[in-house]
N, C-alpha and C positions, 0 to 999 in steps of 0.2 A: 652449511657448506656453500659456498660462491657459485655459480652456475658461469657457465660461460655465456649466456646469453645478456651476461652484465658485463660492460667494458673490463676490464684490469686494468691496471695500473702498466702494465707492461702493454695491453693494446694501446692505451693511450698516448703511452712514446710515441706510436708511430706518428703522430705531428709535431716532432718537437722542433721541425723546422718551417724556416717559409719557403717559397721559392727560389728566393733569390732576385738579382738584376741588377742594373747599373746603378751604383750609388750617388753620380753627378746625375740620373735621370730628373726630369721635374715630378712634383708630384703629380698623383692623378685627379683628374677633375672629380668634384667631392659624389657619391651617388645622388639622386636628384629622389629623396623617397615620396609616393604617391601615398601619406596619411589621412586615412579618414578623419572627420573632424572630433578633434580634442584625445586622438592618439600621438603618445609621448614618441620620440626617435627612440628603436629599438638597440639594445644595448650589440655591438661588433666587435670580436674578437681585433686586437691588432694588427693581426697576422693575417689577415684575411678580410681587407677592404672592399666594402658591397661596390660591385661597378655591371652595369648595364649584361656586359658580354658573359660575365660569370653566371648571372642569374638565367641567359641564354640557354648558357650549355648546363646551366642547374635543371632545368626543364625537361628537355633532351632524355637528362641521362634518366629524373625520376620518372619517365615514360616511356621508357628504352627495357623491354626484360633481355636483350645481351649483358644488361649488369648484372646478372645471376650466372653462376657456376654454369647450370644447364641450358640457360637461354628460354625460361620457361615462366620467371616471374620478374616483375619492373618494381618499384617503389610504390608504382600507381594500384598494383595489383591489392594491399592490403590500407591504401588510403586513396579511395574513388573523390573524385569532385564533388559530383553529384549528392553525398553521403555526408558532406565537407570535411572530405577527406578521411573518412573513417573507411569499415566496411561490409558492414548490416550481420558482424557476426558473434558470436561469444569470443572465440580465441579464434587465431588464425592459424594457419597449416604452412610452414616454410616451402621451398623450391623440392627438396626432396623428400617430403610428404612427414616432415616432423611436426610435430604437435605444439606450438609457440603459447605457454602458459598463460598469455596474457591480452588481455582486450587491447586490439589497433585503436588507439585514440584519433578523435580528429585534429586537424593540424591548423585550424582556425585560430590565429593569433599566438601562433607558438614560438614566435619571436622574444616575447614576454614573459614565457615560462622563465622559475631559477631554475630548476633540473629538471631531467629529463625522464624518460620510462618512469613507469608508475611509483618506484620506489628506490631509485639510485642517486645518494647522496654526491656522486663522484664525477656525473653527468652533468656540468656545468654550461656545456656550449652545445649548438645541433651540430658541430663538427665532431667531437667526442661521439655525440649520441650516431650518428649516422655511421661510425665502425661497427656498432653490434649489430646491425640488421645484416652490415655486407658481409662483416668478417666472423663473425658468431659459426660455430662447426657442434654445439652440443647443446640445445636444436641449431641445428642450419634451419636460418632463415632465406639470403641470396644465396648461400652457398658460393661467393668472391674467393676464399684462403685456396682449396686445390686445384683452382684453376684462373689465378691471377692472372697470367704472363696469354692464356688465351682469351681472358676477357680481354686487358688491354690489347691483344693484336684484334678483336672485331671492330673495337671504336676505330684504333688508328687506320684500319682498312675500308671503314665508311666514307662514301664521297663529303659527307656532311664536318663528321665529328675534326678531322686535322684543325678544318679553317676554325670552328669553333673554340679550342682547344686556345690556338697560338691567339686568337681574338682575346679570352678568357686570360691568358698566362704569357703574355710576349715574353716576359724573359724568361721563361721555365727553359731548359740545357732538355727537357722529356718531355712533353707538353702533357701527355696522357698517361698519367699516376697516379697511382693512391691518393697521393696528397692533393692533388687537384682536382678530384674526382669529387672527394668529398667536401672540399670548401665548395667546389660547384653549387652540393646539394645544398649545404646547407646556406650558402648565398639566395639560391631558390625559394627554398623554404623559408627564410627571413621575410619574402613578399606576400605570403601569404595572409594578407590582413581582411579581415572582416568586419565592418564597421556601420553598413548601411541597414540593418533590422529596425522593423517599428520602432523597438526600442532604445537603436540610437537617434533615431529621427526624433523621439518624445526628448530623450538630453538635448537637441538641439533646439528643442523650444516648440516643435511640431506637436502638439498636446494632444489631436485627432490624431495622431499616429497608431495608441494604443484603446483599443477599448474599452468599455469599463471591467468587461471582468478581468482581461488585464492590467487595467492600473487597481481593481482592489486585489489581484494575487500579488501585485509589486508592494503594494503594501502590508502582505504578510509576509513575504520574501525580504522582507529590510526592517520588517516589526517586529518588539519581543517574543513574539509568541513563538509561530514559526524559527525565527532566529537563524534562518536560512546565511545571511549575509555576513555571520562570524567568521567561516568559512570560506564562502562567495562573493569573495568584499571586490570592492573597486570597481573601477571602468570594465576590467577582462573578469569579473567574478572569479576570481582566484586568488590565492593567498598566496598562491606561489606566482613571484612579481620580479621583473627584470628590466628595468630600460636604460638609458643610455647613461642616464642623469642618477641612477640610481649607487645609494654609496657603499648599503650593502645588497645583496640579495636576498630576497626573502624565502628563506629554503626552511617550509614547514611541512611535516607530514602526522596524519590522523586517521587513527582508528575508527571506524561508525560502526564500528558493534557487528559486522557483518556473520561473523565464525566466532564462535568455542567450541573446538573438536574433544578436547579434553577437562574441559571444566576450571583450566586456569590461563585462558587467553592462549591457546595453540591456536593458528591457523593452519589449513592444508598444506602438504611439507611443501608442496611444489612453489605455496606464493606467500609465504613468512611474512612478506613486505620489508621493510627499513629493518627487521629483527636478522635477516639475513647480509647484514653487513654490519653491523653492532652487536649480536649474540647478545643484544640485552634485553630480559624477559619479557619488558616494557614496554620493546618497540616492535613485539609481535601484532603483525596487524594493519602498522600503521603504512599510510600510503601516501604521495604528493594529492592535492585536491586538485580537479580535474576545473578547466575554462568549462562555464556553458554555456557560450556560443557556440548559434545552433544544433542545440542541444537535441531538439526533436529529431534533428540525421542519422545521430551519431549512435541508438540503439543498436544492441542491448547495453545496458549501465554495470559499471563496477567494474573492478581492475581484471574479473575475472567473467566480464559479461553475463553473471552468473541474474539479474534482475532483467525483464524484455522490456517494462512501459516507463514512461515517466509516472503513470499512474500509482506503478508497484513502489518506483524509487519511492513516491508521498508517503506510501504507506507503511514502508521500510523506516522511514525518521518517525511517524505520527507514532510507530510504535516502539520508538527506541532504539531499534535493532531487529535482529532477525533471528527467529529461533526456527532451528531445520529439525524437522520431526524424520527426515527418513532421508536412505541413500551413505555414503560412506564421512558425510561430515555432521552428522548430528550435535549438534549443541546448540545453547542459547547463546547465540551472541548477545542477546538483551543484559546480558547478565557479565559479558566478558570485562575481567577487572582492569583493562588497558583499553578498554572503551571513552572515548574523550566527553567529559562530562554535558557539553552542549548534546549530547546524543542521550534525549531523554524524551518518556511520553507525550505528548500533547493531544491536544483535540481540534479537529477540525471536521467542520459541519461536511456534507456533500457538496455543498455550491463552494464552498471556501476550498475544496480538493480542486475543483474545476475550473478556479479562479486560479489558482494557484499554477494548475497547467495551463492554464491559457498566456500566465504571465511567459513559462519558458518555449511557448511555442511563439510569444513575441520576439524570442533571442534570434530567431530563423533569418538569416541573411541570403535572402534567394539569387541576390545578382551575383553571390559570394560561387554559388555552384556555378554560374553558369559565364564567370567571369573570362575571358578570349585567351587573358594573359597567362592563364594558371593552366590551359586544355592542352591536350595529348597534342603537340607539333609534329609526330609525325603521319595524325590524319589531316592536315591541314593540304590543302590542295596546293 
């Protein structure tokens, strides 16, 4: 069954337009992107050109909880800076106290993601994805849909949000709407690059960057053994790949054995993964692979933050999978037959566990939390 907490095809109408404006206008001067070194230009919707004042009022609004129904939670509220951008929890709790089945990922490099939330095929753009958190009513997350016409009257009655607005949208005929609300964010959100970790600094040729027990975990991290980087590939360790230059997207999603509730690859009804949009038996399970950049923040792990350490994730793969002895989901996922075959036994010493952490505790981008451009603008003095 479809959840509302997954776009439809019918939410996603709601952007089948642009703003509009004069078609003798010039064009706009191209966005100027601040790339870390040897980050590709991230891939931009047509319709929705990155320009300075967007990503303004992108900021604004993902640090504003007047974008909630109730006025009680912001965008920031379940992805902190600090956190990078995650929100140190297993699942999160929506605006009016609904249970959101799913780990807040962090938002480090989500420009690059192909799709979006843990396991929707249909989630191509962060314009797309940024409907379900506002407009979703089964869990309400912002709770936006019964009380649309009063959010947009708090932004349009702020001394702030008009000028930003008509900044962000000079030709918009409404300046403050849905549709501009949400290109805002996810213009915002496009800027959120993280690039300066040890271990970008070691790609740049800086070899003291990492230490040694992280460069021997990186080379169990990218060595057959481990085989970590089948999955974890690339510049953003993700399989799941987008930039500007890119011809298709790389939209893969995998099983790692996490659940067998019933002894033939069920997972818990609530989080099927990819099987809940396919109903094919196969794809019970399977999920998007998650960026780990700064991965050490972004605890607890799994789409259902159901692992707390990086420690546990190592010993989650060393043993194949995860067999749950007690509580409502008992099974071997060790043993789940839509378990993707790279998820199998291995061995690894104590010091090689801890080389291993030390490698993804290099992925830690500290200036990335505490960057000026990405913080809450309306504690700014």
């Amino acid at each position: 069954m479809f959840r509302a907490w997954k776009v439809s095809a019918a939410l996603g109408a709601l952007l089948l337009v642009g703003c509009g404006g004069d078609e003798g206008a010039p064009p706009p001067t191209p966005y100027a992107w601040k790339l870390p070194a040897g980050f590709p230009e991230p891939f931009v919707p047509a319709d929705n050109p990155m320009s300075d004042a967007k990503v303004e009022l992108g900021r604004h609004l993902f640090h504003d909880k007047r974008l909630s129904g109730n006025g009680t939670m912001a965008c920031v509220s379940c992805h902190e800076q600090a956190r990078a951008f995650s929100d140190g929890k297993p699942t999160p709790r929506g605006s009016t106290g609904d249970h959101v089945a799913r780990n807040s990922p962090g938002l480090a490099n989500v420009a690059y993601l192909a799709t979006y939330t843990w396991a929707n095929p249909l989630l191509e753009t962060l314009e797309t994805q940024a409907l379900v958190p506002l407009f979703n009513e089964f869990p309400t997350e912002l709770g936006v849909t019964p009380r649309l016409e009063e959010v947009f009257q708090r932004l349009r009655d702020d001394v702030k949000y008009p000028e930003l607005f008509r900044a962000a949208f000079p030709d918009a005929v409404e300046p403050v709407d849905r549709e501009t609300i949400v290109k805002a964010l996810a213009s915002f959100q496009r800027t959120l690059l993280s690039g300066g970790s040890p271990y970008d600094r070691y790609l740049q040729g800086e070899r003291e960057a990492l230490t040694p027990e992280a460069r021997r975990g990186m080379e169990l991290f990218f060595g057959e053994r481990a085989e970590c980087y089948h999955c974890h590939s690339g510049r953003h360790l993700s399989n799941s790949f987008r930039s500007k230059d890119s011809v298709l997207p790389n939209m893969q999603f995998f099983n790692n054995g996490l659940y067998d509730v019933d002894g033939k690859g069920a997972y818990p009804l609530d989080n099927p993964g990819l099987f809940e949009f396919t109903q094919r038996a196969e794809d019970q399970g399977r999920f998007r692979v998650p960026q780990l950049r700064n991965v050490e923040l972004t605890a607890p792990y799994m789409h259902d933050g159901s692992i707390a350490t990086l420690e546990a994730v190592i010993d989650h793969y060393v043993a194949g999978g995860r067999n749950v002895t007690e509580g409502p989901f008992v099974g071997d996922g060790r043993a789940n037959p839509n378990k993707d075959p790279l998820v199998r036994p291995f061995e690894l010493t104590e010091s090689e566990r801890a080389d291993l952490v030390a490698f993804l505790k290099s992925l830690t981008d500290v200036e990335f939390t505490r960057d000026a451009r990405f913080a809450n603008p309306w504690e700014e003095p």
